[in-house]
N, C-alpha and C positions, 0 to 999 in steps of 0.2 A: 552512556549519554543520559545526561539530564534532562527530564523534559515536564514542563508544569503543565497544569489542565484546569483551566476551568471556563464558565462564562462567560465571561470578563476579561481576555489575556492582557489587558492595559492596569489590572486590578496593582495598585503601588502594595499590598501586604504579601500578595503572592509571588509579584515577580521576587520580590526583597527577601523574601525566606527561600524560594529557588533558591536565587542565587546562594545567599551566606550555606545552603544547604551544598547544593554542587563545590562551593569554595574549598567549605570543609573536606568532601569527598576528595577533592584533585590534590588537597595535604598530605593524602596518603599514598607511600611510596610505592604501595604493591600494586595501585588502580592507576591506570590510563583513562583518563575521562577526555571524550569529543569535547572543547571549547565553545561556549555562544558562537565566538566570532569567528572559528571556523565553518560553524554549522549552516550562518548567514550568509556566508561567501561561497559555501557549496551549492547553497537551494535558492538564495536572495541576494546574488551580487551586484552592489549598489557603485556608481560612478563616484572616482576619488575628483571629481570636478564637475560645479555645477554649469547648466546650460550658458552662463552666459560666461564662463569662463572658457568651455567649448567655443566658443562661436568667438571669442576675440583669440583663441591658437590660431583659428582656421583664419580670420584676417590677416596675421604675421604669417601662415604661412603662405596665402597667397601674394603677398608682398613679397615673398622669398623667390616664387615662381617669377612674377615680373622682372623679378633684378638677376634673372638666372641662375640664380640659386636652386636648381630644380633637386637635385641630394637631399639638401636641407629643407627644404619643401615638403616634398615628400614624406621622410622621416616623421616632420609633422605630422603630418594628415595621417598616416598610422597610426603615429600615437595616440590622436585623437578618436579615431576609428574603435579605439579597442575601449574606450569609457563609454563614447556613445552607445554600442550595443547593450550597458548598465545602465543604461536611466530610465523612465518612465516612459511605458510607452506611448504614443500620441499623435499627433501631427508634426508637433516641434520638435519631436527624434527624428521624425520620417525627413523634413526639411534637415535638419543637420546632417542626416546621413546622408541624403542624395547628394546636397551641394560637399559634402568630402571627397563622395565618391568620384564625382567629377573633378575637381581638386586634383585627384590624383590620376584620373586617367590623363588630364593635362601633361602632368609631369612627367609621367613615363612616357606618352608621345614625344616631348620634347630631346628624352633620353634617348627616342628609336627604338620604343619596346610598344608598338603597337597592337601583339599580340594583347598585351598585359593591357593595355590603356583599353581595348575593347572589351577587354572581361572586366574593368570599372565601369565603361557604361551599362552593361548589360543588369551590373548589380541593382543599376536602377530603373532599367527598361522592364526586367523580367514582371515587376509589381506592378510598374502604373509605364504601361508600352505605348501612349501619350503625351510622354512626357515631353513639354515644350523647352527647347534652348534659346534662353535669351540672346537676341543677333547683337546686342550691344555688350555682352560680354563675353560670347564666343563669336574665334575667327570661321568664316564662312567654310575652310577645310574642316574646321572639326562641328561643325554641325553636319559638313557629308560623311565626316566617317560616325559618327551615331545616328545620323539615317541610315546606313547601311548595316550596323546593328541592326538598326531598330528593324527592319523591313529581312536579316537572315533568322531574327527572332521567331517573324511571322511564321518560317517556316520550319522553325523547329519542331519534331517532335515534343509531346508533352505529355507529364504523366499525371494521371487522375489521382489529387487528393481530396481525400475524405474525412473531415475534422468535426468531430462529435463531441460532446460535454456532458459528463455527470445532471452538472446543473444547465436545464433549458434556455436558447436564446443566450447563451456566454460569446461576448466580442471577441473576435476572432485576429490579431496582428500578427505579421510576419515582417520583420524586421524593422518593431515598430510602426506599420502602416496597418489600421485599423482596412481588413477585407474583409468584413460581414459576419454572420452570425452563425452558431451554431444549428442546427446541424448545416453543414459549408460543404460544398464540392466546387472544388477548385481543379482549372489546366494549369500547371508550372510548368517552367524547365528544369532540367535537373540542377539540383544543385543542393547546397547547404542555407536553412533558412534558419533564423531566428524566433520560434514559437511561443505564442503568449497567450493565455486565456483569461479576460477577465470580465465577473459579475458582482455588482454590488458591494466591493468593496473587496473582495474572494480575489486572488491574484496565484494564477498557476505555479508551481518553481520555474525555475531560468532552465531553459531547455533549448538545444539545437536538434534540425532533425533533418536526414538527409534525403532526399527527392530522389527517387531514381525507380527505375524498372516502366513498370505498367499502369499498375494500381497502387494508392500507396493509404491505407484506413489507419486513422489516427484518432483514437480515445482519450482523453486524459477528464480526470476524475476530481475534475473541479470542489468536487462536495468533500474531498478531503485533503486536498494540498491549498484547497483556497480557506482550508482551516486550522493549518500550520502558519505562524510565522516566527521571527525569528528576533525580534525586538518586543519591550524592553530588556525580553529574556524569551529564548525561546520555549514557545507555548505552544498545546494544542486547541483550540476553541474546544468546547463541547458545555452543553447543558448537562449532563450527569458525567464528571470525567470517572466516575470507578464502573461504567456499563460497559459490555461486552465490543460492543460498536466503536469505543474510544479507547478500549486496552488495544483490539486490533489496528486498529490507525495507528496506533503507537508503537505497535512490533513491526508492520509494514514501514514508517517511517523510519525507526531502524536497521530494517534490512536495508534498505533506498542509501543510509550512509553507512552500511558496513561494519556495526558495532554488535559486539556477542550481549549484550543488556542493556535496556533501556528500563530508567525509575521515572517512573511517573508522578510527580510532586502535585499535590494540591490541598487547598484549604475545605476541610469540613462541616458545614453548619448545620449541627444537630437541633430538634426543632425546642430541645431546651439545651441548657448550658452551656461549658466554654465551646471552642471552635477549636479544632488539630487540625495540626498539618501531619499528614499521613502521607507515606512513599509507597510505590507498589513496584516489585525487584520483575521484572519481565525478562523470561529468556527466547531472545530472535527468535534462532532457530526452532528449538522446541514448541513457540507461544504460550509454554507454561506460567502461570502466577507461581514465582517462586517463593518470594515472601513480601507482607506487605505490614508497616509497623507507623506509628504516630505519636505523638504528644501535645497538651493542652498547650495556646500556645493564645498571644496578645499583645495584637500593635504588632509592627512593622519589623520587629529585632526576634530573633528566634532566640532559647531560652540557650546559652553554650554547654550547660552539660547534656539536657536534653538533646541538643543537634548530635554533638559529639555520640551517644548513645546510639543513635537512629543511626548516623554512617555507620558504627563500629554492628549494627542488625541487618544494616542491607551488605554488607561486603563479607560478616561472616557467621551469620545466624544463630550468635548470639545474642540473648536479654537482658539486657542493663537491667536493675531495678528501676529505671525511673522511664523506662520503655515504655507504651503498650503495644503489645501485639492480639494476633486475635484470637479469640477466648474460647470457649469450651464448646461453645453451640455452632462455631465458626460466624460467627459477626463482629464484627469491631466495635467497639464501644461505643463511635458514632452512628453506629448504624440503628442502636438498638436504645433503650434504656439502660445503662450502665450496672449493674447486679457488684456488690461490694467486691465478688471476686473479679469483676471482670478490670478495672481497674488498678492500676499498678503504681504505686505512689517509693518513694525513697527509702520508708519504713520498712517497706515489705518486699521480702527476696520474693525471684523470682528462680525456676529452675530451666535451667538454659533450653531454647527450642532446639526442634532436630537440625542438627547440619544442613541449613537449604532448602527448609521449609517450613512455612508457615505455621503455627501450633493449632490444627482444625482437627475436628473428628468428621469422618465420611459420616454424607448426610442420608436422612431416611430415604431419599429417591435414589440414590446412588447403591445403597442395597437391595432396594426394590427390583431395580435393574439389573444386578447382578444376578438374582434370584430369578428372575424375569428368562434372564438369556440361559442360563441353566436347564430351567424347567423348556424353553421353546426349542434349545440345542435336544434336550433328551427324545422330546416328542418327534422329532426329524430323526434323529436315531432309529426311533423305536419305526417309525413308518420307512424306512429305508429297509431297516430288518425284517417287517411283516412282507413287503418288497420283494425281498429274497425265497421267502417262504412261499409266496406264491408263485413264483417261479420255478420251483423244485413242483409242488403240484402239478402247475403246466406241464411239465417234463414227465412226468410220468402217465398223464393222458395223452401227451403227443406220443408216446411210444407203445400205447396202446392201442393208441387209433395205427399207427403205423404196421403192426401186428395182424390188426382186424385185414385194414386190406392187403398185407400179404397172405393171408388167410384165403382172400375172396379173389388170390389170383392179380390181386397190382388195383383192384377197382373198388370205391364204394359207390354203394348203389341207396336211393333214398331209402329204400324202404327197410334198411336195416338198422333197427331202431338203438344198435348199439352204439354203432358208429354215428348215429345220428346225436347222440346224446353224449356224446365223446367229445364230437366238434362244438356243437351250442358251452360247453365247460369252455375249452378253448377259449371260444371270443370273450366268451366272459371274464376267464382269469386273464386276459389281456385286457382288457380295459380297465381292472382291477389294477393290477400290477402297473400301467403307464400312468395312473392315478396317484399312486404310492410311491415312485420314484418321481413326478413332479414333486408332490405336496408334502415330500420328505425333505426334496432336496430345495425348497427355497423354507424351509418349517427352521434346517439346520442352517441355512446361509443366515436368515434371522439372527438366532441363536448366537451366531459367529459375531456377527455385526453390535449384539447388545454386548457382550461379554468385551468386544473390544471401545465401546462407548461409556460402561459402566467404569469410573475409576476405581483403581487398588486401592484399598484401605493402605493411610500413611503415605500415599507416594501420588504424585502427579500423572492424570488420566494421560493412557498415551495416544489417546486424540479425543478432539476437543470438536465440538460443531455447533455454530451460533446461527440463528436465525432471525430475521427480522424485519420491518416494512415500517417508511413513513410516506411523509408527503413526497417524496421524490422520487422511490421506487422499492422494491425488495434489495434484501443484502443476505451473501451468507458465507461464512469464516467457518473453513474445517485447518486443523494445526494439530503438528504432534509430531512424532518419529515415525518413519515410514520405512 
């Protein structure tokens, strides 16, 4: 999957280089690339008809009902049924849904499927169980059989949900009907509802959720799916898209649709010269950065051999010459001031990176580390061994003192200053020794811990742990092979 990052996701030079970038990618026969327009139909499915195209079906089809037409009627009101649940939510979904809903419970009464025609009203009783039927447009029997809905509702059992948000105070809909804000505790009945979170403009993905049991706590993570979307081109919002915070929204977002790599595309602006557009190769499962490559780039068309180049680095970890990748100190060109070599122009061969990964050398804190867990593995070593040494001593004062008082007939007595000085060792090398098997054993659990935190020279750390805090709370990303 393709996916752009920046500021801006409306930015017209970024969506445009995405795109002609993913285009290029999906040319190639050996890559299966996610589509935009699948990706918007999986997380942001939008109605193939607008409201007021809605609302004059549901006229035809209740003309269809009066002329007994209840089949074709019906059929209607399904059809319709299935866009409304895609459109914005609001008041004016919530009014289009209820009056369907009823629409249709009409029809199946008239069919003799009352069962069915009450599980219609109830679609609408369940959310607003006040809900008024107009007497001038229902017959007097079917306002008593959704009073008697309405009144076996009262007594249904009901289960506790609990509906939380990332971001504080997020409007809370269920089947498009705006029911208050976060943090929310609600009584339902069971059943399947329609859930939507929005704040400030943040809109959740399309989600159903099913109502059932006891208790039912519902989180969803406003602060990052309300920072996905899926037009002009799908994008992730973010104020720094190459930080730690936006590569993981970006492998999460991936796993969510099911794809072994997500590239992260975005535009560069270095605080002098041109501006790249740079890709970064993310693998799901692992959250490894696999490789991440770019070129100088201007106005709204990406350069074609360039593009061509950049796919032919993210797909098989080779370097064009007219590539850049990252450089010797492990920064990208944009990242830094540009050094002659760091720069890679047409002129100048480059020699191909490794197979699948980025061309970096492990950095000073990554040895220091390794070094680190080394020296703090050996020091739990050595206290686990001193450990043992004091327990052979213990052993051979216990079998002394054990001697004395069979010596003295099975008994010590205070005053026998051998025995007395036998036992005082004792307590001592006991507390010695429970001291040196802790302070060993979390000396070496450390140890363990660094050693598997420091990455291997040449190869992708095989776990990875991010930390961090803003205004809206702590965050923290551990990834890797387990």
């Amino acid at each position: 999957m393709v996916l752009s990052s920046g500021a801006d996701c409306a930015d017209a030079e970024l969506s445009s280089q995405a795109k002609s970038f993913a285009d290029a990618l999906r040319a190639r026969a050996e890559t299966e690339t996610l589509g935009a327009t699948e990706l918007s139909e999986r997380l942001f499915p939008q109605a193939a008809r607008s409201f007021e195209e809605l609302r004059r079906q549901l006229d035809a089809a209740r003309d269809h009902f009066y002329e007994g037409r209840n089949a074709r009627s019906g059929q209607l009101v399904e059809d319709a049924l299935h866009d409304i649940a895609h459109l914005p939510v609001g008041e004016a979904r919530w009014r289009l849904h209820a009056d369907a809903q009823l629409l249709l419970a009409l029809n199946l009464r008239a069919q003799g499927k009352a069962k069915d025609s009450d599980a219609a009203f109830l679609q609408v009783l369940r959310l607003q169980p006040q809900y008024p039927l107009d007497p001038d447009l229902y017959a007097p029997s079917v306002r008593q059989a959704f009073d008697k809905v309405r009144r076996e509702l009262a007594r249904t059992r009901k289960v506790k949900v609990a509906v939380k948000s990332t971001l504080p105070a997020s409007e809370v809909y269920l089947d498009g009907l705006r029911v208050g804000q976060t943090p929310l505790q609600l009584d339902l009945p069971a059943g399947t509802y329609d859930l939507a979170l929005v704040k400030a403009g943040a809109h959740s993905f399309s989600r159903q959720v099913q109502v059932q049991g006891t208790d039912l706590p519902l989180l969803v993570d406003l602060a990052f799916e309300g920072a996905v979307s899926g037009s002009p081109f799908p994008c992730l919002a973010s104020s720094d898209p190459s930080d730690e915070r936006t590569l993981a929204h970006a492998v999460r977002l991936g796993g969510a649709l099911g794809v072994e790599e997500v590239i992260l595309a975005r535009l560069e602006h270095p605080s002098s010269g041109p501006k790249w557009f740079a890709a970064t190769v993310l693998h799901v499962e692992g959250g490894q950065r696999l490789r991440e490559g770019g070129f100088k780039t201007q106005g709204l068309d990406a350069p074609a051999e360039a593009l061509s180049a950049l796919v032919d680095f993210v797909t098989t970890g080779r370097s064009p010459s007219n590539l850049v990748v990252m450089n010797a100190s492990g920064k990208a060109p944009w990242e830094q001031p540009a050094a002659p070599s760091a720069t890679l122009t047409p002129d100048a061969p480059v020699a191909p990176a490794t197979e699948g990964l980025s061309r970096t050398t492990p950095s000073p804190t990554a040895s220091r580390m390794r070094g680190a867990s080394y020296a703090t593995l050996g020091v739990g070593v050595a206290a686990l061994g001193g450990a043992g040494v004091v327990r052979w001593m213990a052993q051979k004062d216990l079998n002394a003192l054990k001697e004395r008082q069979r010596q003295n007939g099975g008994v010590l007595t205070s005053d026998d200053a051998e025995a007395v000085r036998l036992r005082e060792g004792l307590v001592k090398k006991n507390q010695l020794l429970t001291g040196l098997l802790i302070g060993g054993g979390v000396t070496a659990a450390a140890g363990a811990a660094l050693f598997l935190l420091a990455p291997t020279p040449g190869a992708p750390p095989p776990l990875t742990v991010s930390l961090g805090a803003d205004d809206t709370g702590g965050w923290a990303t551990m990834s890797g092979a387990f």
